[in-house]
C-alpha positions as CSV (number, residue, x, y, z in Angstrom):
1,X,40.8,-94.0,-2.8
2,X,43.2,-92.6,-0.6
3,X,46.2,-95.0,0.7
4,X,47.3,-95.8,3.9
5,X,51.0,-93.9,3.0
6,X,49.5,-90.8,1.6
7,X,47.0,-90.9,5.0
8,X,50.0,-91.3,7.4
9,X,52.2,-88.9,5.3
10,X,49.2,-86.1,5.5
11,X,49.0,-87.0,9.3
12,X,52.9,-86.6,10.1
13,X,52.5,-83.5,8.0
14,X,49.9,-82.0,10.4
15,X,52.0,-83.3,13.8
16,X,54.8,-81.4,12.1
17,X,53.0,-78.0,11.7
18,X,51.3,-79.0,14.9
19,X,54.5,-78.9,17.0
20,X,55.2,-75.4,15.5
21,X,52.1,-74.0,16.7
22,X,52.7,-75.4,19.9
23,X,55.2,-72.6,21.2
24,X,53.7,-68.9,21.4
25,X,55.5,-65.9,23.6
26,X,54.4,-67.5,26.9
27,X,55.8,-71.0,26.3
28,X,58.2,-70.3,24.0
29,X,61.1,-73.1,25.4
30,X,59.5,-76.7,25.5
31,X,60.4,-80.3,26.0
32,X,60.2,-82.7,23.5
33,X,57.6,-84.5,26.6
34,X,55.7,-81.2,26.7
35,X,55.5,-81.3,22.8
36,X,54.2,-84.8,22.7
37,X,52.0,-84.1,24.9
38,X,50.7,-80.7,22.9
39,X,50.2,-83.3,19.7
40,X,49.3,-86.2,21.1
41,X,52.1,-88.5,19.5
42,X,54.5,-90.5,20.8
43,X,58.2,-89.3,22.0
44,X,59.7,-91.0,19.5
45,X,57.6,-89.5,16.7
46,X,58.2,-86.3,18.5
47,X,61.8,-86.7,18.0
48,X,61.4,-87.0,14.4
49,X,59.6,-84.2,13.4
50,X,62.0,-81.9,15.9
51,X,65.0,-83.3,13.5
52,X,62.4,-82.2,10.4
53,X,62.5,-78.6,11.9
54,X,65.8,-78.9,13.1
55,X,67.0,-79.3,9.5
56,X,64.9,-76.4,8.0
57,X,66.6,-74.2,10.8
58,X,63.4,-73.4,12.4
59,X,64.0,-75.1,15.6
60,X,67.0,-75.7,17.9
61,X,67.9,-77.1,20.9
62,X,67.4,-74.6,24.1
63,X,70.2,-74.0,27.0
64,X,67.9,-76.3,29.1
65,X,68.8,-80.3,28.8
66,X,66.0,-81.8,26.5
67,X,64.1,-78.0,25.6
68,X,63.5,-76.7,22.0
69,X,63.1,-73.3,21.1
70,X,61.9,-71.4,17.7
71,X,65.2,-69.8,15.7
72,X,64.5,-66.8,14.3
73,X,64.1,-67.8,11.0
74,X,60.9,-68.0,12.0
75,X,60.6,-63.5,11.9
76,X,61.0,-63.8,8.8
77,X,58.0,-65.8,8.1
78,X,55.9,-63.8,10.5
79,X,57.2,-60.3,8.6
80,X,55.7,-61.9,5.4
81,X,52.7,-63.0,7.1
82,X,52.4,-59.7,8.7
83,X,53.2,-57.6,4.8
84,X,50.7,-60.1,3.2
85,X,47.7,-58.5,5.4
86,X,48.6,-55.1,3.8
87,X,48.5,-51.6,5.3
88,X,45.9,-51.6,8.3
89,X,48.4,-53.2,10.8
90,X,51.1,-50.4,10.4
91,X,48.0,-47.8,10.7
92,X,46.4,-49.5,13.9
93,X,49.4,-50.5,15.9
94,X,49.7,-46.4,17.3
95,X,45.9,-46.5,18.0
96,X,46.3,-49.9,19.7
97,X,49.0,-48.5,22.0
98,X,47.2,-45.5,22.6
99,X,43.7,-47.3,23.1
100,X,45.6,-49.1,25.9
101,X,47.1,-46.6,27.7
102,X,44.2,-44.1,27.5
103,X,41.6,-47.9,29.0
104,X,44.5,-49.9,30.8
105,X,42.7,-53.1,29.5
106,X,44.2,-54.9,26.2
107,X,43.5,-53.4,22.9
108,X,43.5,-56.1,19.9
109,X,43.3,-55.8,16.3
110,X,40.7,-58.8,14.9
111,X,40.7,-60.4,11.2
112,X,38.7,-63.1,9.6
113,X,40.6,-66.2,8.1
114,X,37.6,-68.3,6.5
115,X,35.5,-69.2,9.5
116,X,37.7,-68.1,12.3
117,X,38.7,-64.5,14.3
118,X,42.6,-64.1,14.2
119,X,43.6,-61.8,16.3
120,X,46.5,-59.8,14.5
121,X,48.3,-57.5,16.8
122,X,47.9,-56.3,20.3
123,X,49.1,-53.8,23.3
124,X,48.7,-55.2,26.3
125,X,46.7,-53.7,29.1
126,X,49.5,-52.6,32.4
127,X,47.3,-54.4,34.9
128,X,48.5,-57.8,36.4
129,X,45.2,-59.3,35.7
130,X,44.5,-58.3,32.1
131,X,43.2,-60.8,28.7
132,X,45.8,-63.4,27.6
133,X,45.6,-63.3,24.4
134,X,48.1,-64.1,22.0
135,X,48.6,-62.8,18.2
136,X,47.8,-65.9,15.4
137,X,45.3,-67.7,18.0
138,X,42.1,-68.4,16.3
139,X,38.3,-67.3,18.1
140,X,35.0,-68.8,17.2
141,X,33.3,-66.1,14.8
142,X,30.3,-65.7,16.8
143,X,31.8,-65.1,20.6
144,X,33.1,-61.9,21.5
145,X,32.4,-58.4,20.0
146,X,35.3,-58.5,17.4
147,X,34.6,-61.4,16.1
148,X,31.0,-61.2,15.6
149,X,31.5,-57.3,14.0
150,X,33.8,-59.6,11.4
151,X,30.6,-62.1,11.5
152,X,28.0,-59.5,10.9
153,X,30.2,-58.3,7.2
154,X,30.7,-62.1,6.3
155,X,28.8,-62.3,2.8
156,X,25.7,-63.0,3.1
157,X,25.5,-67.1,2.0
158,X,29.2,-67.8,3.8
159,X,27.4,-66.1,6.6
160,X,24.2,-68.2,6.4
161,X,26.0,-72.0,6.4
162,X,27.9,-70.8,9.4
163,X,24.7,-70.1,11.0
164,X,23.3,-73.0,9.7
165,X,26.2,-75.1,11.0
166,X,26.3,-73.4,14.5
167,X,22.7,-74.4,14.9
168,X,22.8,-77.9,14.5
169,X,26.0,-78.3,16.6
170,X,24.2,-76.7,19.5
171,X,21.1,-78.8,19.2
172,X,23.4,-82.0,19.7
173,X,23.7,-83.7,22.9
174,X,27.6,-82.6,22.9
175,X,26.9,-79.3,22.0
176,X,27.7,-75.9,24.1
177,X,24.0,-75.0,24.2
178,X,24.7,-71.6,23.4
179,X,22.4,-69.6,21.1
180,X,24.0,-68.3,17.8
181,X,23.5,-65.3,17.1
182,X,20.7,-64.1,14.9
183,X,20.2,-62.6,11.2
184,X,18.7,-59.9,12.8
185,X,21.4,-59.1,15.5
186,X,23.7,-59.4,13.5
187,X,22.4,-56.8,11.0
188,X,22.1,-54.5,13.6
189,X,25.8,-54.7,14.3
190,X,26.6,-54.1,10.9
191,X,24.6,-51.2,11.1
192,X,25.7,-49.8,14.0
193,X,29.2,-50.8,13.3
194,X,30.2,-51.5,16.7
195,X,28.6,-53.6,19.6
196,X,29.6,-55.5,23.0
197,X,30.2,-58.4,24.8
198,X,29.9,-60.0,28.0
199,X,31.4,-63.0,29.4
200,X,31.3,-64.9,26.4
201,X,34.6,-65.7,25.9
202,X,36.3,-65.8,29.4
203,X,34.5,-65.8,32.8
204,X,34.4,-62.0,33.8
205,X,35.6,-60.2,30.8
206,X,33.8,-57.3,28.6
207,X,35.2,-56.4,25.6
208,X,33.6,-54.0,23.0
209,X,34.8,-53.5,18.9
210,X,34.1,-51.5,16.1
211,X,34.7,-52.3,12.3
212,X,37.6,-50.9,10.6
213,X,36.9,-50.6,6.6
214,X,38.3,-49.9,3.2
215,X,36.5,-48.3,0.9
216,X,33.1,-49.2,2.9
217,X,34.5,-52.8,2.9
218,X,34.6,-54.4,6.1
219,X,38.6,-55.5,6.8
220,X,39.1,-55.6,10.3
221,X,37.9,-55.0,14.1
222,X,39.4,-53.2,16.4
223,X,39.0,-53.9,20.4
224,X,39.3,-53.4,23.5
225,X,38.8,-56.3,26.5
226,X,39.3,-56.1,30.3
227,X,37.4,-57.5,33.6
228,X,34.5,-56.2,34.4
229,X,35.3,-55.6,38.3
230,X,37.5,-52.6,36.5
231,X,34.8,-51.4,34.1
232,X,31.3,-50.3,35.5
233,X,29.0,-48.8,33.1
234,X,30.3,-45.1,33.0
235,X,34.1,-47.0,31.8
236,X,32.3,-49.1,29.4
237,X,30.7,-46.3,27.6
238,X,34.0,-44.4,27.6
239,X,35.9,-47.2,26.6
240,X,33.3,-48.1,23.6
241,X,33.5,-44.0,22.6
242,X,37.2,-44.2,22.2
243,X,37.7,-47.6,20.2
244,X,34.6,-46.5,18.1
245,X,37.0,-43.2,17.2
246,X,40.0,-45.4,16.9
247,X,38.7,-47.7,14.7
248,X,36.8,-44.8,12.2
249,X,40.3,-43.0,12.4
250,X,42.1,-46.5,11.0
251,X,39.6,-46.6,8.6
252,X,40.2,-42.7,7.2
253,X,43.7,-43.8,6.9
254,X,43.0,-46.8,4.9
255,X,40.5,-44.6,2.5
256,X,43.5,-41.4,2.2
257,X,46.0,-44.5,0.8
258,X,43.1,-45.7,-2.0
């Protein structure tokens, strides 16, 4: 049996990583109220843990009176993070950029992390209103055309329990009521390679991927998302033809450094 110290240490452990997670490029100053708000602790907890981080030099005070900040100690854990994913970011990041200016709307690179989407790298689309979407944030496996292209290579029995799972939590009372997708459909975009996806992430937003693979190995997505008052049909079907060539290009490159 578990005891009570071990429990709380294992839950002080979490509201520590938890207050890291809390700042991305948007909010990247916060208040030690903001951050206790972010982990639901209390302030003086919250003051605690920032002298935890303070000490390993990944967190200092801001300019503003009461704000932290991330220290850039913390590159150097996102440039091994970033060399532990191997080759396919360095070969995607010019096809991202170009995906994005040839669309204006966001290009993203997608990978799967057990049961969840990660969205890797970006270029961000020139409009005003464009996807927020930040690099590390996790997505649901089954919402949204990159992360169901990484759904539809999941093997075959991980694949099944997260069907499984999804299935039961939408037949409970609490549940989203949204249908998971199917064997079936998801077959076909594993076939195809590619597919789309409307409004099932955010309110008003498209976004179509393609599978980038190694060595006929699915490793990645690559997409593109915008709102659909920009993208009538005759975009969409541009927009799918180019990230459908970006992605088989990334993929080439991958093979030629086997």
């Amino acid at each position: 049996m578990v005891s009570a110290e071990r429990r709380s240490g294992a839950e002080s452990s979490r509201k520590v990583l938890g207050l890291l997670l809390a700042f991305d490029e948007r909010r990247h100053t916060l208040t030690a109220v903001e951050l206790a708000r972010e982990i639901d602790a209390p302030l003086s907890s919250v003051y605690r843990y920032l002298s935890v981080l303070r000490a390993s030099g990944l967190v200092e005070e801001a300019e503003a009176a009461g704000s932290y900040r991330l220290t850039f100690r913390v590159i150097g854990m996102a440039r091994a993070a970033r060399a532990a994913w191997g080759s396919v970011e360095h070969l995607a990041r010019p096809v991202l950029d170009r995906l994005a200016e040839r669309t204006g709307e966001t290009a993203l690179l997608v990978k799967r992390t057990g049961t969840a989407a990660v969205c890797v790298d970006r270029a961000e689309s020139p409009h005003p209103v464009r996807l927020q979407f930040d690099p590390g944030q996790p997505m649901a496996l089954h919402r949204g055309s990159a992360a169901r292209v990484l759904l539809s290579g999941m093997p075959a029995r991980e694949r099944a329990d997260y069907l499984a799972r999804l299935s039961e939590e939408a037949a409970l009372p609490s549940g989203t009521g949204l249908r998971p997708p199917t064997e079936g459909e998801l077959a076909l975009v594993a076939e195809q390679g590619w597919t789309q996806s409307f409004e099932e992430v955010d309110q008003g937003i498209w976004g179509v991927a393609a599978a980038v693979s190694e060595q006929g190995r699915l490793v990645a997505a690559i997409g593109v998302a915008g709102p659909l008052f920009r993208l009538e049909q005759g975009q969409r079907e541009r927009v799918s033809s180019l990230v459908r060539e970006g992605a088989a290009e990334v993929s080439a490159g991958l093979d030629r450094l086997r």
